[in-house]
mmJSON file of the N, C-alpha and C atoms, coordinates in Angstrom:
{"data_MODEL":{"atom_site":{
"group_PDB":["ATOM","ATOM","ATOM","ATOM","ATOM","ATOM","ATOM","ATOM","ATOM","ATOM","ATOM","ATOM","ATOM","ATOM","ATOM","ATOM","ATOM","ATOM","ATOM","ATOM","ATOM","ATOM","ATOM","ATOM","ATOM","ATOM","ATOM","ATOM","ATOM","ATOM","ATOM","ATOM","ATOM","ATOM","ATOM","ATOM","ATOM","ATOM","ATOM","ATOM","ATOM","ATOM","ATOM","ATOM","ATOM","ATOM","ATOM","ATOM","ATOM","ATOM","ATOM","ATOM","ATOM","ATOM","ATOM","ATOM","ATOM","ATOM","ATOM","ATOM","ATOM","ATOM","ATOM","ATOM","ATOM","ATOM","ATOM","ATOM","ATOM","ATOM","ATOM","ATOM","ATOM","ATOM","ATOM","ATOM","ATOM","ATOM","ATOM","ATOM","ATOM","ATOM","ATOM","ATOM","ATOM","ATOM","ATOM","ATOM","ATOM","ATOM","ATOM","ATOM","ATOM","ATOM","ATOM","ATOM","ATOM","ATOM","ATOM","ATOM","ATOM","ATOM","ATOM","ATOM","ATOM","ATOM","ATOM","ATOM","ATOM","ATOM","ATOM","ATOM","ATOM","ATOM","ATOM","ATOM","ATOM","ATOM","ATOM","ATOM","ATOM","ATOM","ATOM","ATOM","ATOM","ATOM","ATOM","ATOM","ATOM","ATOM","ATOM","ATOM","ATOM","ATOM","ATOM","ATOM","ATOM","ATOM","ATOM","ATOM","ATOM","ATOM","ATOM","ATOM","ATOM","ATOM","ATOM","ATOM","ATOM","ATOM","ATOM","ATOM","ATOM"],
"id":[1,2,3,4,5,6,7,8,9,10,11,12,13,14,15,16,17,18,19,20,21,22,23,24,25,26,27,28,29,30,31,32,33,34,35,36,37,38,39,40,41,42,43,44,45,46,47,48,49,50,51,52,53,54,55,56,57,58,59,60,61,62,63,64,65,66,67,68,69,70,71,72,73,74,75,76,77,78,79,80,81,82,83,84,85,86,87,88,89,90,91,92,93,94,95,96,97,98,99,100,101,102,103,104,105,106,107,108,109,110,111,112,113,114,115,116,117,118,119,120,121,122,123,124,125,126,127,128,129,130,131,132,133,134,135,136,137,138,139,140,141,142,143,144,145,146,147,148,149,150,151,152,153],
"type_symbol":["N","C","C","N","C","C","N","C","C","N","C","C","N","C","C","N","C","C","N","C","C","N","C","C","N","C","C","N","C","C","N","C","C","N","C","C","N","C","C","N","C","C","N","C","C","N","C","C","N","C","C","N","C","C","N","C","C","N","C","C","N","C","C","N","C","C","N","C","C","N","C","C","N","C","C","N","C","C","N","C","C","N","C","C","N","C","C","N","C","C","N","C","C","N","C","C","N","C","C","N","C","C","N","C","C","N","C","C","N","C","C","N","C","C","N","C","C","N","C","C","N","C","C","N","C","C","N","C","C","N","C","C","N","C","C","N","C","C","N","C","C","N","C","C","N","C","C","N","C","C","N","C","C"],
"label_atom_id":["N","CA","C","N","CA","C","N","CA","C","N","CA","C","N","CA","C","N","CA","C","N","CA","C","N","CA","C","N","CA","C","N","CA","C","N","CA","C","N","CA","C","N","CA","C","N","CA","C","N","CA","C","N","CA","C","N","CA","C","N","CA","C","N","CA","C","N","CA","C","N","CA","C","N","CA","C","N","CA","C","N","CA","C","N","CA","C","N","CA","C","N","CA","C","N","CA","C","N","CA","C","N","CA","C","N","CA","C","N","CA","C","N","CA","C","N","CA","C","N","CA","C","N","CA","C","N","CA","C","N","CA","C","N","CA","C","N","CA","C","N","CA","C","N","CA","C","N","CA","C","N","CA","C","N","CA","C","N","CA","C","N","CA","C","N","CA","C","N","CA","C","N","CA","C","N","CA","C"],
"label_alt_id":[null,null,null,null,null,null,null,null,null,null,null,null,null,null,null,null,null,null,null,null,null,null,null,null,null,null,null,null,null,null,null,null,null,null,null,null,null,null,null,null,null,null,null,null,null,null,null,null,null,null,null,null,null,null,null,null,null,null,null,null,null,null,null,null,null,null,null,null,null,null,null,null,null,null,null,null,null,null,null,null,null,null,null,null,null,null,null,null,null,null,null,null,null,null,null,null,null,null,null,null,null,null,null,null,null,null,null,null,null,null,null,null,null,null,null,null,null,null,null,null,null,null,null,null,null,null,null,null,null,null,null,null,null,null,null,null,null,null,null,null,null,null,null,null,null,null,null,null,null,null,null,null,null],
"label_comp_id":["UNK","UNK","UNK","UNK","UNK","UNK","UNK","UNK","UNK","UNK","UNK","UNK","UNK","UNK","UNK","UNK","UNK","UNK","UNK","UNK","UNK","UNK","UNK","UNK","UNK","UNK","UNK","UNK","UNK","UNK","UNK","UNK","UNK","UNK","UNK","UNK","UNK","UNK","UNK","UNK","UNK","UNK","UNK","UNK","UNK","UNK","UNK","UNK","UNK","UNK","UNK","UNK","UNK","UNK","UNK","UNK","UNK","UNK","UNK","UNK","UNK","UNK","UNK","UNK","UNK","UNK","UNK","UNK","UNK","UNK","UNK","UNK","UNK","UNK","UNK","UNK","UNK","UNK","UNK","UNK","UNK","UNK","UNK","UNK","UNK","UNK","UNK","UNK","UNK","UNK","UNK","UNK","UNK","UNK","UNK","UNK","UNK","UNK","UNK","UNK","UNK","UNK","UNK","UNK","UNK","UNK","UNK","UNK","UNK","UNK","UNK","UNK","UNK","UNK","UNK","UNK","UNK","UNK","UNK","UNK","UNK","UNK","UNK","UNK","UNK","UNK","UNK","UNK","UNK","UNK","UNK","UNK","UNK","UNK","UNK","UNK","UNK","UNK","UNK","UNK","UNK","UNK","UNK","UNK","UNK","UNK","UNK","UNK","UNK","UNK","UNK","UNK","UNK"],
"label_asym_id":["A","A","A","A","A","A","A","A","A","A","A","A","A","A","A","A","A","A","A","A","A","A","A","A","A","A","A","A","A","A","A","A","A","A","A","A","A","A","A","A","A","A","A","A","A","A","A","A","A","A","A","A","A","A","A","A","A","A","A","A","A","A","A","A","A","A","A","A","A","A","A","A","A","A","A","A","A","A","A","A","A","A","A","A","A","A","A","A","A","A","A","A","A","A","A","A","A","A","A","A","A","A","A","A","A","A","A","A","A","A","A","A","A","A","A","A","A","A","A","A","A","A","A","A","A","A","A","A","A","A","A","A","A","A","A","A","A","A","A","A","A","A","A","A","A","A","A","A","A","A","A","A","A"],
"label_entity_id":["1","1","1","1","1","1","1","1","1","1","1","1","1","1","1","1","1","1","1","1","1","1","1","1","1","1","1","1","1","1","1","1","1","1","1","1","1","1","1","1","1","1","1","1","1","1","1","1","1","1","1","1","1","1","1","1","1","1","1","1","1","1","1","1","1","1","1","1","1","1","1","1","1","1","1","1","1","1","1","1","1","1","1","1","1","1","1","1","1","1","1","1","1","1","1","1","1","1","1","1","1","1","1","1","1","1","1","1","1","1","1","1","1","1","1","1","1","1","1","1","1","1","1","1","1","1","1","1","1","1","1","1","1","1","1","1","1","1","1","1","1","1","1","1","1","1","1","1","1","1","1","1","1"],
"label_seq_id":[1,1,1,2,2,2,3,3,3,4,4,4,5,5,5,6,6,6,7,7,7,8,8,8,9,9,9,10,10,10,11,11,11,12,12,12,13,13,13,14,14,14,15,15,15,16,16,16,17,17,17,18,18,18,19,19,19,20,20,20,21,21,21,22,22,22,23,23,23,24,24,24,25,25,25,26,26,26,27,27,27,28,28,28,29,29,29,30,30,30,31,31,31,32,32,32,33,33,33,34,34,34,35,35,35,36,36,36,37,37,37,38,38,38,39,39,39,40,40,40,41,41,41,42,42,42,43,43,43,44,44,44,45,45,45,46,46,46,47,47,47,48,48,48,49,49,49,50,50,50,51,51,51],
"pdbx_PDB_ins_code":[null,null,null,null,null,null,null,null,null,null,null,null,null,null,null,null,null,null,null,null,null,null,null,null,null,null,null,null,null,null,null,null,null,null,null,null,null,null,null,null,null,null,null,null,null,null,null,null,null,null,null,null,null,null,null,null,null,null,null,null,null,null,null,null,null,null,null,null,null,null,null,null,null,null,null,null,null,null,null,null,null,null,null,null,null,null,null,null,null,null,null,null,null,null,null,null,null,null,null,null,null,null,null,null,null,null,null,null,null,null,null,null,null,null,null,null,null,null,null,null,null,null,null,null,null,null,null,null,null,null,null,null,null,null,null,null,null,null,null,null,null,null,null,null,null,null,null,null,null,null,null,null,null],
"Cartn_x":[-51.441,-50.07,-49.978,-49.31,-49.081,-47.669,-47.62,-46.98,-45.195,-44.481,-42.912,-42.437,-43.02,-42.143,-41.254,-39.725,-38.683,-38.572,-38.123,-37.549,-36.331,-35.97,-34.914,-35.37,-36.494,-36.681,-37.115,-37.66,-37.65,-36.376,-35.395,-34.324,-32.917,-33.517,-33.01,-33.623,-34.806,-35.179,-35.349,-34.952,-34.468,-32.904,-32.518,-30.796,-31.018,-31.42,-31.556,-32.439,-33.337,-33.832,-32.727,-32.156,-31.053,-30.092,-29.657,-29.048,-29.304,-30.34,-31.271,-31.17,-30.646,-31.266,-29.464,-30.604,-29.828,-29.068,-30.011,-29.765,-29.757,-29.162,-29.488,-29.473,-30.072,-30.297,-31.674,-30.637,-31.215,-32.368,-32.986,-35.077,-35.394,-34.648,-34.826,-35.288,-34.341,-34.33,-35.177,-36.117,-37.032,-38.312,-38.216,-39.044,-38.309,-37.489,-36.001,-36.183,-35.949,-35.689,-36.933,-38.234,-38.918,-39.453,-39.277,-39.178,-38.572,-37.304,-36.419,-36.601,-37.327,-37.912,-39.233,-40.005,-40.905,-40.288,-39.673,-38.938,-37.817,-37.639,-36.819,-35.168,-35.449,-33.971,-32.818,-31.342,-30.363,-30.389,-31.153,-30.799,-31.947,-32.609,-33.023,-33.887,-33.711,-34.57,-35.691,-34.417,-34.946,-34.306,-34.715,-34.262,-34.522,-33.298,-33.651,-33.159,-34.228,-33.929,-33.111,-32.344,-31.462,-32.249,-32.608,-32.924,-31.912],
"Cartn_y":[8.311,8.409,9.396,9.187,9.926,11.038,12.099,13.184,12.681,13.05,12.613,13.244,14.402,15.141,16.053,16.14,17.151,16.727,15.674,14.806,13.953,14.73,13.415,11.896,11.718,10.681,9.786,10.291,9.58,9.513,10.279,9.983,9.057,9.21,7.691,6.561,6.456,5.28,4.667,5.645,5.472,4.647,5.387,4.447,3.427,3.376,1.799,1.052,1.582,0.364,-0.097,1.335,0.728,0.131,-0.363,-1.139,-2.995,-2.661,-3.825,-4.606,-3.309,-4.136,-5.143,-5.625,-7.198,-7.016,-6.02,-6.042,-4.556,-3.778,-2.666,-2.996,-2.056,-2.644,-1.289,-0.762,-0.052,-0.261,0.497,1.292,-0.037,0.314,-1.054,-2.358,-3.011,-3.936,-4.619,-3.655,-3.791,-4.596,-5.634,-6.771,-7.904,-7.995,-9.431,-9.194,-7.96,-7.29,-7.82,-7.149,-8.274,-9.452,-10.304,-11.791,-12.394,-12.081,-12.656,-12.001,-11.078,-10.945,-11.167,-11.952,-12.596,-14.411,-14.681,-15.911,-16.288,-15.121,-14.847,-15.453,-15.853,-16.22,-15.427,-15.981,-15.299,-14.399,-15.054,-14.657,-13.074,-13.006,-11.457,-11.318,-9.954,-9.744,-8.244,-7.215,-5.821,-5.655,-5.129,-4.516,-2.764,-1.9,-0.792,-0.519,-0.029,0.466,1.99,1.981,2.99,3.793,5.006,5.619,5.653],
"Cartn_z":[50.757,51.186,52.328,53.214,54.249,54.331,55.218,55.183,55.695,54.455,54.366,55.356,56.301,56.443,56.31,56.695,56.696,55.369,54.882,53.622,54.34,55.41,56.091,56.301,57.059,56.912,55.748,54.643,53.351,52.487,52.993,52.579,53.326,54.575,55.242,54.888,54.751,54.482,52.998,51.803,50.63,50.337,51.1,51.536,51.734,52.94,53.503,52.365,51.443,50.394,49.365,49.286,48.362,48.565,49.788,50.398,49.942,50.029,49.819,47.86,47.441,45.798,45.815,45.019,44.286,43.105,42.44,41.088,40.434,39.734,39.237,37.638,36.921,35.641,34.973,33.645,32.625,32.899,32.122,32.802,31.304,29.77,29.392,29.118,30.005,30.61,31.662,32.162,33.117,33.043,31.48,31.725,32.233,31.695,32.314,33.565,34.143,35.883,36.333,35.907,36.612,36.652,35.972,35.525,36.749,36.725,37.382,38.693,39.489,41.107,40.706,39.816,40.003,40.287,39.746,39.925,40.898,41.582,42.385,42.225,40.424,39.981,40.22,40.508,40.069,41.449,42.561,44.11,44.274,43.12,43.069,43.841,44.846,46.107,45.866,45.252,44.719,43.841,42.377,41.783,41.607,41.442,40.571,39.462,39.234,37.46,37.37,37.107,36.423,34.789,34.757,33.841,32.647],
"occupancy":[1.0,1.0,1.0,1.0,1.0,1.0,1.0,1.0,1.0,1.0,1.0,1.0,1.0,1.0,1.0,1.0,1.0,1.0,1.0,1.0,1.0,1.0,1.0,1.0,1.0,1.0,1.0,1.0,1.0,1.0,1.0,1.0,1.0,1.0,1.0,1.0,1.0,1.0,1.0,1.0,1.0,1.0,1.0,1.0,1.0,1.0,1.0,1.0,1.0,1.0,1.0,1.0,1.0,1.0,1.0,1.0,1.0,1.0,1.0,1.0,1.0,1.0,1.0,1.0,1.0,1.0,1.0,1.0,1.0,1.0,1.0,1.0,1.0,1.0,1.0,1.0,1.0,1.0,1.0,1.0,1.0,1.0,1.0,1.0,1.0,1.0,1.0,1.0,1.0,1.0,1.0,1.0,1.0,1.0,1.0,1.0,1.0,1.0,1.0,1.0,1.0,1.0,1.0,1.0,1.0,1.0,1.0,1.0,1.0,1.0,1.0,1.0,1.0,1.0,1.0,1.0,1.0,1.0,1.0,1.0,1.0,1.0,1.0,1.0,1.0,1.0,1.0,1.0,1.0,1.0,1.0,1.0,1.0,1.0,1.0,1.0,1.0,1.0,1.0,1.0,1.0,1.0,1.0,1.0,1.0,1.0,1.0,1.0,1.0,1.0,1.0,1.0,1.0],
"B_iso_or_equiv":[0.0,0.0,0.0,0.0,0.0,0.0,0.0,0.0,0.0,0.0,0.0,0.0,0.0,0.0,0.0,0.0,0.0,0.0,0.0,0.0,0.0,0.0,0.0,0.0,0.0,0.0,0.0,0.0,0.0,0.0,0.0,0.0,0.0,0.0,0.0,0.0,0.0,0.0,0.0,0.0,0.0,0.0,0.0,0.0,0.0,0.0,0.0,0.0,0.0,0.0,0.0,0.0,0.0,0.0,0.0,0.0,0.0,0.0,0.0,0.0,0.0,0.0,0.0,0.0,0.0,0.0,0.0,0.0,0.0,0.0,0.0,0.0,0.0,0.0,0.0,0.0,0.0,0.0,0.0,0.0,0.0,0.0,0.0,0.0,0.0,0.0,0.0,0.0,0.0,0.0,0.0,0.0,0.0,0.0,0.0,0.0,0.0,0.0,0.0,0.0,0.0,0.0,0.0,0.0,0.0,0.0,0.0,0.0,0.0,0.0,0.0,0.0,0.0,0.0,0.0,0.0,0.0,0.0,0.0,0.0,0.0,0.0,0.0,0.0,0.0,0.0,0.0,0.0,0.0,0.0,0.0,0.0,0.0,0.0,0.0,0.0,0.0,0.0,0.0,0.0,0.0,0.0,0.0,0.0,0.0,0.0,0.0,0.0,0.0,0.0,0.0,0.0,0.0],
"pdbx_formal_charge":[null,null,null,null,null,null,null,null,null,null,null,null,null,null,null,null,null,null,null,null,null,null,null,null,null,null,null,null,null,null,null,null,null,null,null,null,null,null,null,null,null,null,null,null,null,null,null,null,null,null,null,null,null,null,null,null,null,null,null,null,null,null,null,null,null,null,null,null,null,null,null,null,null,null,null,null,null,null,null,null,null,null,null,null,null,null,null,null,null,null,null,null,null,null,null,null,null,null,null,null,null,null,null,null,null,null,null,null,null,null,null,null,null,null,null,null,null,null,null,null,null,null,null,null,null,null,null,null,null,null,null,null,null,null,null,null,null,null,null,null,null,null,null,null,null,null,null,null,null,null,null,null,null],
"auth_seq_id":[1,1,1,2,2,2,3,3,3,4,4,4,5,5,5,6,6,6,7,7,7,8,8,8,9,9,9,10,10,10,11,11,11,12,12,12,13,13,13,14,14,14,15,15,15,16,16,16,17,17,17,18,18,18,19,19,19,20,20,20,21,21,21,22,22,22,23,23,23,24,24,24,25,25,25,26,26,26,27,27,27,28,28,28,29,29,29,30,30,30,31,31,31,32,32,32,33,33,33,34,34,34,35,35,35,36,36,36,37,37,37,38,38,38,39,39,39,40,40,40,41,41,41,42,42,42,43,43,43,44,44,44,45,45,45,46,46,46,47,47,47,48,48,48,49,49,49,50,50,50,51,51,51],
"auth_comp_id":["UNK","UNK","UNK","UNK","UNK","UNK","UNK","UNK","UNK","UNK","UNK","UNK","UNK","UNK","UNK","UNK","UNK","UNK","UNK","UNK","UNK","UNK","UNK","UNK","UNK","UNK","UNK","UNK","UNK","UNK","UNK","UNK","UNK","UNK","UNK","UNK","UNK","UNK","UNK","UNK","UNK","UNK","UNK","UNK","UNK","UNK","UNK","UNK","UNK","UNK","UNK","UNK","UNK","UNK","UNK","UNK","UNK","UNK","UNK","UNK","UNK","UNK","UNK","UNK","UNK","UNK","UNK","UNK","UNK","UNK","UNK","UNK","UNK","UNK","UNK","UNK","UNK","UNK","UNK","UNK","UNK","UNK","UNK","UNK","UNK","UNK","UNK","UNK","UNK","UNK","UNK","UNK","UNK","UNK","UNK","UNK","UNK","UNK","UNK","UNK","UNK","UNK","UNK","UNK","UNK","UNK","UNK","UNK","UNK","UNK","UNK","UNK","UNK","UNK","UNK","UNK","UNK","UNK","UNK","UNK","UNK","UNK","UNK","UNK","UNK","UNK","UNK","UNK","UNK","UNK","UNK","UNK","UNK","UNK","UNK","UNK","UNK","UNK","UNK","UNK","UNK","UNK","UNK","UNK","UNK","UNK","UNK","UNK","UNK","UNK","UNK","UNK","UNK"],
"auth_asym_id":["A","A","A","A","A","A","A","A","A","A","A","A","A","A","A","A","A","A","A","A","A","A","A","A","A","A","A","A","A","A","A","A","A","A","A","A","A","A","A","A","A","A","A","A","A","A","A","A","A","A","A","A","A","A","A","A","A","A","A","A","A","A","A","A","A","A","A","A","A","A","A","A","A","A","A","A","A","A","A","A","A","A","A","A","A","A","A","A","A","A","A","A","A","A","A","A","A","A","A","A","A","A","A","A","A","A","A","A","A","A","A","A","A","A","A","A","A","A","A","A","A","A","A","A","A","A","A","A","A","A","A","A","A","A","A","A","A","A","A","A","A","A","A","A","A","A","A","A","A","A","A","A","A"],
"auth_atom_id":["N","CA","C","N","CA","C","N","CA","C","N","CA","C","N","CA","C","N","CA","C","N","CA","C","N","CA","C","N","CA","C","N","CA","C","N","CA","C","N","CA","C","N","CA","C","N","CA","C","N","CA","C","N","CA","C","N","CA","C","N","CA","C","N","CA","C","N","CA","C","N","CA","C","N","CA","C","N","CA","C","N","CA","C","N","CA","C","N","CA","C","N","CA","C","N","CA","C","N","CA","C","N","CA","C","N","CA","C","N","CA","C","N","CA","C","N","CA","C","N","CA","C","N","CA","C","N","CA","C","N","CA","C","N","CA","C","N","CA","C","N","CA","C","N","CA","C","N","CA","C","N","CA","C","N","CA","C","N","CA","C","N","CA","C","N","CA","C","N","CA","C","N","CA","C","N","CA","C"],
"pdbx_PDB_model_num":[1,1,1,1,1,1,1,1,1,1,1,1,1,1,1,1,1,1,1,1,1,1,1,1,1,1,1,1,1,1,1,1,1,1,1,1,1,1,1,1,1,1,1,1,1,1,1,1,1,1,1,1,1,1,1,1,1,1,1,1,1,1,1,1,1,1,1,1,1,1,1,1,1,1,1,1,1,1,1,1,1,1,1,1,1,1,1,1,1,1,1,1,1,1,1,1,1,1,1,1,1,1,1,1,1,1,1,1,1,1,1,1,1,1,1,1,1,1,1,1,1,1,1,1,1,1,1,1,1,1,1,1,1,1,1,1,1,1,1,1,1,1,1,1,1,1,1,1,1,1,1,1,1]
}}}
């Protein structure tokens, strides 16, 4: 892994992933979550898991 930096830029570019999820969904739940962005059912592109 390479050097983050200030943390600004890993924290811009954390935003912008989360921009991106499809789906949020309990830590859980996180075999269904990935089932379904393995199947890419139900439009799912990214999910995050919520603790």
């Amino acid at each position: 892994m390479g050097n983050l930096g200030s943390g600004h830029e890993s924290t811009l570019t954390w935003q912008g992933l989360e921009q991106l999820a499809t789906h949020r969904v309990p830590l859980e739940d996180a075999p269904e979550a990935y089932r379904m962005f393995q199947e890419k059912s139900d439009g799912c592109i990214k999910v995050v898991l919520k603790p």
